[in-house]
C-alpha positions as CSV (number, residue, x, y, z in Angstrom):
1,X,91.5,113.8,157.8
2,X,91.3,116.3,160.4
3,X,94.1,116.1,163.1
4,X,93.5,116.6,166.7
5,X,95.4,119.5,169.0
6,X,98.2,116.9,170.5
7,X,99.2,115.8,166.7
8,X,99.2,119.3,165.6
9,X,101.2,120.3,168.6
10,X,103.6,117.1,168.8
11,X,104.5,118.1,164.9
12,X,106.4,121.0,165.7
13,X,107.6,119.5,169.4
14,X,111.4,120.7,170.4
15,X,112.3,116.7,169.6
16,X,111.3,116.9,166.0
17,X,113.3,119.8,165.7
18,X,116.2,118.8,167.3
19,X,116.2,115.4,166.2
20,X,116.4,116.1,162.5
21,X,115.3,112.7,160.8
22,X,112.1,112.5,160.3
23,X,109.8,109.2,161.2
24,X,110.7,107.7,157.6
25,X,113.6,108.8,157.3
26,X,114.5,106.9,160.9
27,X,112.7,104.0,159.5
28,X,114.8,103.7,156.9
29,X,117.9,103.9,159.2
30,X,116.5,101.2,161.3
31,X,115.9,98.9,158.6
32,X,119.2,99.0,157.5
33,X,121.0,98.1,160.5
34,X,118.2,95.3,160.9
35,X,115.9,97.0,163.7
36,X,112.1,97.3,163.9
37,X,112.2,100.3,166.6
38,X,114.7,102.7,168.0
39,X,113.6,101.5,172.0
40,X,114.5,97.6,170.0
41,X,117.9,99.1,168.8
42,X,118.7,100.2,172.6
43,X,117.7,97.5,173.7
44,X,120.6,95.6,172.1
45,X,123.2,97.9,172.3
46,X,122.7,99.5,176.4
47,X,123.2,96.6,178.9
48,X,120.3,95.5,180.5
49,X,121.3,96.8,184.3
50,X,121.8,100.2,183.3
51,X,118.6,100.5,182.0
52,X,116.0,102.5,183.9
53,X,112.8,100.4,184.1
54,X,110.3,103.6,183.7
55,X,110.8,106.6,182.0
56,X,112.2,109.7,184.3
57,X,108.7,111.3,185.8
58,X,109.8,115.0,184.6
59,X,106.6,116.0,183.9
60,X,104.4,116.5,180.4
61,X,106.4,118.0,177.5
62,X,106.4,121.4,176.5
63,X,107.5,123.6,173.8
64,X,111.1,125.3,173.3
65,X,109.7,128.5,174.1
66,X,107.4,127.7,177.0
67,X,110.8,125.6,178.6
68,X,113.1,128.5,178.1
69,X,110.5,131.1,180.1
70,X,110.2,128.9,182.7
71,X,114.2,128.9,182.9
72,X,113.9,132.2,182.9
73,X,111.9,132.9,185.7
74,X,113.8,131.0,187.9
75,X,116.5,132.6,186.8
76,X,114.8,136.1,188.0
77,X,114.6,134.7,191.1
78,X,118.5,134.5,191.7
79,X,119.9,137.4,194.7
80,X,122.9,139.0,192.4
81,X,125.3,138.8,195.5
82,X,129.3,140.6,194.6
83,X,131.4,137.8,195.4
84,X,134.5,138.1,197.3
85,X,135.0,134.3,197.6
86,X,138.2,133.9,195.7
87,X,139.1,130.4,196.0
88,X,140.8,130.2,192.0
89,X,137.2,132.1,191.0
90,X,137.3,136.1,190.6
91,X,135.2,138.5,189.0
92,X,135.9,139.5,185.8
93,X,135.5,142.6,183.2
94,X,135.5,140.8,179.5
95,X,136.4,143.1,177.0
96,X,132.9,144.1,175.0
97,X,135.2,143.6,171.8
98,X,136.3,140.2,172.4
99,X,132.7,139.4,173.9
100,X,131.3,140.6,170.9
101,X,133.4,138.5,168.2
102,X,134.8,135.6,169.9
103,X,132.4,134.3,173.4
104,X,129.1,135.3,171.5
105,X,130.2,134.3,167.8
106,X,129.6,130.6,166.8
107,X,132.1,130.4,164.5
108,X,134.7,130.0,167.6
109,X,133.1,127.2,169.7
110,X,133.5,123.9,168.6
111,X,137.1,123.6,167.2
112,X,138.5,122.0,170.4
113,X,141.8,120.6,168.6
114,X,142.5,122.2,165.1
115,X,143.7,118.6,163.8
116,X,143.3,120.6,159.8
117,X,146.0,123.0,160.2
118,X,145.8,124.2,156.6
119,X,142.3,126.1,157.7
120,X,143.2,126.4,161.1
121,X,145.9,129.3,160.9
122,X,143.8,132.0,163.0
123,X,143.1,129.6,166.0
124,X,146.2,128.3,166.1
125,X,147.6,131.4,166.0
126,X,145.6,132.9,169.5
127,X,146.3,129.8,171.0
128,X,149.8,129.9,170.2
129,X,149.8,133.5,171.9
130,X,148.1,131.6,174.8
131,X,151.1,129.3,175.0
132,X,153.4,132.6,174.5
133,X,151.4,134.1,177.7
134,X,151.8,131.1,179.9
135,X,155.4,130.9,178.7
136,X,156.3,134.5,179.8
137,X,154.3,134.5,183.3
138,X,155.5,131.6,184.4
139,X,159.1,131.7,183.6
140,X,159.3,127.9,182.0
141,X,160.0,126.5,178.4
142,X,157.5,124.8,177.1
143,X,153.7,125.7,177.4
144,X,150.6,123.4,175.9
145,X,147.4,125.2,175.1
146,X,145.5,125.0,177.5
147,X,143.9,122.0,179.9
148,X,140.4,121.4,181.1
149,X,141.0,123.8,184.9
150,X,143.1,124.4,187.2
151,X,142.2,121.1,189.4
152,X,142.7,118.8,186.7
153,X,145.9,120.3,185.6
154,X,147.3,119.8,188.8
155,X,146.5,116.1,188.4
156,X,148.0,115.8,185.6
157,X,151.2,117.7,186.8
158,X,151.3,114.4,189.3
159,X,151.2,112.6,186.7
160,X,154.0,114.2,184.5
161,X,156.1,114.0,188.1
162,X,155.6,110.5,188.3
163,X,156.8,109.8,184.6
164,X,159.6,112.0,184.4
165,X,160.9,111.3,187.7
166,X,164.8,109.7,187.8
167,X,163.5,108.0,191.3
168,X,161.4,105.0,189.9
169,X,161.0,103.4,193.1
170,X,159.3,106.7,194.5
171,X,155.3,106.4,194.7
172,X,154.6,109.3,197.0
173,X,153.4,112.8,196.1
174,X,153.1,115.5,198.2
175,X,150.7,118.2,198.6
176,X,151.1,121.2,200.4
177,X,148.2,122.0,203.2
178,X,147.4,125.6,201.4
179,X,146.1,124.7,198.0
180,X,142.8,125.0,197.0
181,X,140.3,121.8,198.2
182,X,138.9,121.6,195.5
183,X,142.1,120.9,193.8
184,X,142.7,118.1,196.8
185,X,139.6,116.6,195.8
186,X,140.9,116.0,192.5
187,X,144.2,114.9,193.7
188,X,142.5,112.4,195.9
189,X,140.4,111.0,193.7
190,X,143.3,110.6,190.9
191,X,146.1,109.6,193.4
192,X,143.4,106.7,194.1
193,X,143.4,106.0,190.0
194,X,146.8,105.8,189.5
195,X,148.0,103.9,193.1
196,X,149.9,107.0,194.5
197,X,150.5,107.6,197.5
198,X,149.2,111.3,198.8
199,X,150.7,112.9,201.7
200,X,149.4,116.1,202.8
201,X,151.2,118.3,205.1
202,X,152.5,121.8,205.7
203,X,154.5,122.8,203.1
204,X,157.4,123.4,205.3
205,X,157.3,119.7,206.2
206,X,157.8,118.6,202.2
207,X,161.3,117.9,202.9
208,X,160.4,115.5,205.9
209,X,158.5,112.7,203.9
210,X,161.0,110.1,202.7
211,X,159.9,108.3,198.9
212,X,158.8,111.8,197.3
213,X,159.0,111.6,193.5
214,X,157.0,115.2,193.4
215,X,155.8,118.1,195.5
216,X,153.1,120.1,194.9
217,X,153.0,124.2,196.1
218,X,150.6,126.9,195.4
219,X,152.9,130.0,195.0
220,X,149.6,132.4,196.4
221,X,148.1,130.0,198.9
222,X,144.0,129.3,199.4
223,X,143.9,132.0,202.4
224,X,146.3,134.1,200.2
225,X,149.5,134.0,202.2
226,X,152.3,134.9,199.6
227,X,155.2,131.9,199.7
228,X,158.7,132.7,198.8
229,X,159.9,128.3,198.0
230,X,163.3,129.2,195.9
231,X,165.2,127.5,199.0
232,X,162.4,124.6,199.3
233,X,163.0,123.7,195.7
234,X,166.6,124.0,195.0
235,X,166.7,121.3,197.6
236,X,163.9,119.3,196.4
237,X,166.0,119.8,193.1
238,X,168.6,118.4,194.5
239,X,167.1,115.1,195.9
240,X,165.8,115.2,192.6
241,X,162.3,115.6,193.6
242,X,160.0,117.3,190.6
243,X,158.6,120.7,192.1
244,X,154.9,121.6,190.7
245,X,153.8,124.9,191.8
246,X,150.0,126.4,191.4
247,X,149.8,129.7,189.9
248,X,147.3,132.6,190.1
249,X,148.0,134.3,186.3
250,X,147.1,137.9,186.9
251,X,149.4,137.7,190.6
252,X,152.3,136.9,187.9
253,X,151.7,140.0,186.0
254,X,153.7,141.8,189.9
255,X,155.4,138.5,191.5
256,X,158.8,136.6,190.0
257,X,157.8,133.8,187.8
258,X,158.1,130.5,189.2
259,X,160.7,129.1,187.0
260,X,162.8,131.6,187.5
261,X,162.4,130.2,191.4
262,X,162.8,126.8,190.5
263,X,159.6,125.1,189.6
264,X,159.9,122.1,186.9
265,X,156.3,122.2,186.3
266,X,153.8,125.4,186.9
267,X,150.1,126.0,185.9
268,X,146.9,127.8,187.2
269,X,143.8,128.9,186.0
270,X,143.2,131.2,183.1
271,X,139.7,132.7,184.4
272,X,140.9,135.5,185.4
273,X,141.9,136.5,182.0
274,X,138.7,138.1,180.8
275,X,136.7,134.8,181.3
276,X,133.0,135.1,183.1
277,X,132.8,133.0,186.5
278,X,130.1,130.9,184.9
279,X,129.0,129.2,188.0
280,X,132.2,127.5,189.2
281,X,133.7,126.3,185.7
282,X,135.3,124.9,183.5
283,X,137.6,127.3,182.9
284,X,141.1,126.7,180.6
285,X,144.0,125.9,182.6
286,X,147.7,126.6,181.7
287,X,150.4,124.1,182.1
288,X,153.9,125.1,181.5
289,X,156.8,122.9,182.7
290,X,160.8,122.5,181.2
291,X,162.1,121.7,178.1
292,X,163.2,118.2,178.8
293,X,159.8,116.9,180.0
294,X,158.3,118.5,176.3
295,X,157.2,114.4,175.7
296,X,155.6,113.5,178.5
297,X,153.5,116.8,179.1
298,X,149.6,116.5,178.9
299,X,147.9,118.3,176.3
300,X,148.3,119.7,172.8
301,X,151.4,122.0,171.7
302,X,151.0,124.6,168.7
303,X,154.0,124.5,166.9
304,X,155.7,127.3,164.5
305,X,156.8,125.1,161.0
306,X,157.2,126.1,157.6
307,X,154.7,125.0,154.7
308,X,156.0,124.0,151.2
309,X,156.4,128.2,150.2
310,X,158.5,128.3,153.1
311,X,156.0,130.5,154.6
312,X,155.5,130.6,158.7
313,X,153.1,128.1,158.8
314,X,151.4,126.9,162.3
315,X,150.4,123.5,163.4
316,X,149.6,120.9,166.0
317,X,153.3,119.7,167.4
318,X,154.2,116.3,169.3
319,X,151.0,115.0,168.7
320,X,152.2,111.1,169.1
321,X,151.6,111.9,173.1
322,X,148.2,112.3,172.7
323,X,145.0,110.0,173.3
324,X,144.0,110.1,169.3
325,X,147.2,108.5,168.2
326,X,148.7,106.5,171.3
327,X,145.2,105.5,172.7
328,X,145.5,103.8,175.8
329,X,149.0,104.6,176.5
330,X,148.7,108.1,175.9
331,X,150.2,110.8,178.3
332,X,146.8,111.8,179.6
333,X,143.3,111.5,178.4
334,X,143.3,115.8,177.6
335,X,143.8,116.8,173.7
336,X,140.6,118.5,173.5
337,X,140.1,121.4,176.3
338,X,138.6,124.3,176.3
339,X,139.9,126.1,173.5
340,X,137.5,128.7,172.9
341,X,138.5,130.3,176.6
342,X,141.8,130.0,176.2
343,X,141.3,131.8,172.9
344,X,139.4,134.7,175.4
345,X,142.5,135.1,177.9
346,X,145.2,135.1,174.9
347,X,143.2,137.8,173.3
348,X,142.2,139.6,176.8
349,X,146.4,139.7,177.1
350,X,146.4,141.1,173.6
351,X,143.8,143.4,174.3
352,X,145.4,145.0,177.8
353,X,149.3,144.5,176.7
354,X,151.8,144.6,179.4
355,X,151.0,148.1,180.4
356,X,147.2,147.1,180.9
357,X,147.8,143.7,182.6
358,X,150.1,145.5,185.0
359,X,148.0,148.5,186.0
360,X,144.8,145.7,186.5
361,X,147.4,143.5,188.8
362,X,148.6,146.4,190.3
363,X,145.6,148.2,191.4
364,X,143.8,145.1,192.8
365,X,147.1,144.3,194.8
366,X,146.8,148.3,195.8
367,X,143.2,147.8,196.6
368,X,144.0,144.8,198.9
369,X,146.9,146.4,201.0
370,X,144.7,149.8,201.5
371,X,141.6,147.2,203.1
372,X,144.3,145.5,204.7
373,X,146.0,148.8,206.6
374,X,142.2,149.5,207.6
375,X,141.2,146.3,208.9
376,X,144.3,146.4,211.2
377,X,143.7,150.5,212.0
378,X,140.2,149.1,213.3
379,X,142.2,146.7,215.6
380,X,141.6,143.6,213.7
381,X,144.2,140.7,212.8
382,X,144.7,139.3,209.5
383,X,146.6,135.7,209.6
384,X,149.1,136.9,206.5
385,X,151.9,139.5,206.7
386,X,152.0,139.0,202.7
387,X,149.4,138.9,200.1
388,X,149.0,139.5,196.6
389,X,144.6,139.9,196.0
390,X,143.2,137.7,199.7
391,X,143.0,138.6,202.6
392,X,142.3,136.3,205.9
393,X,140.7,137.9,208.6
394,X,140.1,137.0,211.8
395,X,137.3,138.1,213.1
396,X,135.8,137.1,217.1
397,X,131.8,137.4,216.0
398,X,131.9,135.2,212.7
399,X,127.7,135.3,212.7
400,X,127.5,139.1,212.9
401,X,130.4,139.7,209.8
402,X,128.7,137.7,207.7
403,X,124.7,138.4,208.6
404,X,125.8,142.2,207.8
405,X,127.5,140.4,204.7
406,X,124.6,138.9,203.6
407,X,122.7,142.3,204.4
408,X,124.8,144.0,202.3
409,X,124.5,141.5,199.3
410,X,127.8,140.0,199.0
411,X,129.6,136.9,199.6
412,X,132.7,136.2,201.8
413,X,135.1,133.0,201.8
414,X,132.8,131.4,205.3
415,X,134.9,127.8,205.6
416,X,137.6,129.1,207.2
417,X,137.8,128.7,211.1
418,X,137.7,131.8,213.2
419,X,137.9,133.9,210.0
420,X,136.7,134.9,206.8
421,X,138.2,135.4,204.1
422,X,138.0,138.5,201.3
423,X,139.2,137.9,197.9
424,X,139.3,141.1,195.6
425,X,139.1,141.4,191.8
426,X,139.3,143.9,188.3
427,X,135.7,144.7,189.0
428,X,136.1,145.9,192.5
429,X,135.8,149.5,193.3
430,X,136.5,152.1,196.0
431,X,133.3,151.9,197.1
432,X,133.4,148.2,197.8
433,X,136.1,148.8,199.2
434,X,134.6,151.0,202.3
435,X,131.7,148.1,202.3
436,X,133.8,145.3,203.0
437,X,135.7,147.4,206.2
438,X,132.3,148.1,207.1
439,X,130.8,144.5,207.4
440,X,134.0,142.9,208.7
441,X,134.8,146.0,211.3
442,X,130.9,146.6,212.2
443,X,132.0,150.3,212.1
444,X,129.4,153.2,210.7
445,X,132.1,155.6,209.8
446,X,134.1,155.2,206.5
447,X,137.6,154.2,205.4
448,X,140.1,157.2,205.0
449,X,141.0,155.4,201.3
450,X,143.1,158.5,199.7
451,X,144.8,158.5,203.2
452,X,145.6,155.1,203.6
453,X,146.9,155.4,200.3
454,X,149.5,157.7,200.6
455,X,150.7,155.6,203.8
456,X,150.7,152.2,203.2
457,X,154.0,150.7,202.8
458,X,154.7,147.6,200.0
459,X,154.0,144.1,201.4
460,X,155.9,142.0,198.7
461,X,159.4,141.7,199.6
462,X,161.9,143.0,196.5
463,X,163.1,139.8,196.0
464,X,159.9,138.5,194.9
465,X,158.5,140.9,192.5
466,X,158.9,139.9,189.0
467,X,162.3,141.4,187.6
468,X,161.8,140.6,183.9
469,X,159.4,142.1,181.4
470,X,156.4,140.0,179.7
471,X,154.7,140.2,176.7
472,X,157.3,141.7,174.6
473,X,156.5,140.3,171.0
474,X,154.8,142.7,168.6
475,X,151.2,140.8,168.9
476,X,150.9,141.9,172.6
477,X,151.8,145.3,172.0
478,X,150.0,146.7,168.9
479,X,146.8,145.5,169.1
480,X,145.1,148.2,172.0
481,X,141.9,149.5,169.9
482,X,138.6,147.9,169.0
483,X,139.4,148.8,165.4
């Protein structure tokens, strides 16, 4: 029988494809769990008021291809603005080698939590250098591999304050003014979940609040002020009040690492590490906090053990905290999270060593100072005396700075009253550089760089740059060729 265009085209349709079974073959499925249709099957099992009453009107069908090049050309139509935003989010160079044969190789997506250890040894063994990482930057004692981003792991650092806290009648947790919103958002919202309490106030006011059982502080704050806490949290220590602080990774490459200052519980986001922007997420978070709160930490732990040669064997450690053993009452709802970019910025600290991670730190703080020694030379006022990568600028004709932004096709922090704020990154250049004094000043000439160079003193106080050295196991130190 000869079949018309719409059956010959519907044969091949992306839904066949992607479905798999074919129309028998679903028959047979449906007969044997005692239905005469699929739409009869979701009919009984999707409650009746959360069914829509029409199908969405997204227009007719179309092929796989035909969808993906009209993706693509609104894609084209995108402006490719350089983003100095900042805000947790930077720019990033991923090392072709690591883009190559982990981000564009299949074969590391989908293991989320290696439960098979036994054929599991090689990602365990970059997300145990993951854990290593967090461990060293951060100055703690315990790290998991990796959580969902940077927001959620600070909800969950509430979280692991409220259970480990020795004051039981406590039910307040405080927030300091300066961390990211979007990290307040999800603070709010979870707060709401679990009954807390939020107060949010000026970090110098955290000692103020009565019925703390946690404070939360962002070492590098949102408009990039630089905060030395070691007196803040030996006292909150003290009152025994659980200190969480929020990290930027890459700024703990230069600064003293949190623990070290006193932090119980630190984490951050991991983007930074050779992990593309993507549009605003997710990206891995670390969480690393000390020894005796190993139990009630979110998150899965990769553990060194011996198998039955008495070889170094690795595997999933603690795992009766987590959601697929304790259900309900599990520390948190994260074992699975984002394990293929935590994989990326292991490797990318693998890739770069010490030496590399300190040069990339330490030319983007230089960077930073030399705009910042400008913008001042040019008779402008920047709200922080100490930065590590942002820079907050304040600025009389907001509209004109960022119309010549715009102009100039890039992107500057705009939420910020009377000021905008410029976040640099590894990808930023000289030449950015003398654009960025140009938009903010409104000035023709260009920015004596070399000069300013030479002349600019260190903004970071001695007593907190980092004292101890990182990455000092073999792995982090051998690996530095493609080959």
């Amino acid at each position: 029988m000869t079949q018309t265009l719409s059956q010959i085209e519907h044969h091949d349709a992306f839904i066949t494809r992607h479905i798999g079974p074919s129309a028998p073959q679903q028959a047979h499925m449906l007969a044997t769990v005692g239905s005469d249709s699929l739409a009869g099957l979701i009919a009984q099992i999707v409650p009746a008021d959360i069914q829509l009453a029409a199908a969405p009107a997204v227009g007719d069908a179309t092929t796989e291809a035909q969808a993906l090049a009209e993706l693509k050309a609104i894609a084209r139509q995108n402006q490719r603005f350089k983003s100095f935003i900042g805000m947790g989010y930077r720019a990033v160079v991923t090392p072709p080698v690591i883009l190559r044969n982990m981000l564009e190789n299949h074969g590391w997506y989908t293991a989320y939590t290696p439960y098979q250890p036994e054929v599991s040894q090689g990602r365990l063994e970059a997300l145990l250098n993951f854990q290593q990482l967090t461990l060293d930057l951060t100055g703690l004692d315990i790290a998991s591999a990796s959580l969902l981003d940077e927001a959620t792991a600070a909800a969950e650092a509430m979280a692991l304050a409220k259970r480990d806290s020795k004051l039981k009648q406590a039910n307040r947790f405080f927030v300091a003014d300066d961390v990211h919103p979007q990290t307040l958002d999800v603070l709010r919202t979870r707060a709401g979940t679990f009954g807390f309490e939020l107060v949010i106030d000026k970090a110098q006011a955290a000692l103020e609040h009565p019925d703390l059982f946690g404070v939360l502080l962002q070492q590098v704050g949102t408009t990039g002020e630089l905060h030395d806490y070691r007196a803040m949290m030996a006292e909150l220590a003290r009152r025994k009040i659980i200190s969480c602080v929020a990290a930027d990774m890459l700024s703990l490459v230069l600064l003293a690492e949190p623990g070290e200052q006193g932090a119980d519980v630190v984490f951050g986001s991991s983007q930074r590490f050779g992990v593309p922007m993507g549009y605003g997420g997710q990206h891995a978070a670390f969480f690393a906090a000390r020894d005796e709160m190993k139990r009630a930490m979110p998150g899965r732990i990769i553990g060194v053990s011996r198998d039955a040669a008495g070889d170094t064997a690795l595997r999933m450690a603690m795992q009766t905290r987590e959601q697929h053993i304790r259900r309900e009452k599990a520390n948190s709802n994260i074992c699975t999270s984002q394990v293929l970019l935590a994989n990326i910025a292991g490797l990318y600290a693998v890739y770069h060593g010490p030496q590399g991670l300190k040069r990339i730190s330490g030319r983007i703080h230089r960077l930073t100072t030399i705009l910042a020694q400008g913008l001042r030379d040019a008779g402008l006022t920047l709200r922080h005396d100490r930065w590590f990568d942002t820079l907050t600028v304040e600025v009389a004709d907001k509209a004109g700075v960022l119309a010549r932004a715009d102009a100039a096709g890039i992107n500057l922090r705009n939420d910020i009253h009377g000021a905008v704020g410029i976040t640099l990154d590894e990808t930023t250049v000289r030449e950015d550089v003398q654009t960025l004094w140009q938009v903010v000043t409104g000035a023709a000439g260009t920015l004596a760089i070399d000069a300013l160079d030479a002349g600019c003193d260190e903004v970071i106080p001695p007593a907190l740059l980092r004292a101890t050295p990182i990455l000092t196991h073999e792995v982090f130190n051998r690996y530095h060729s493609e080959t």
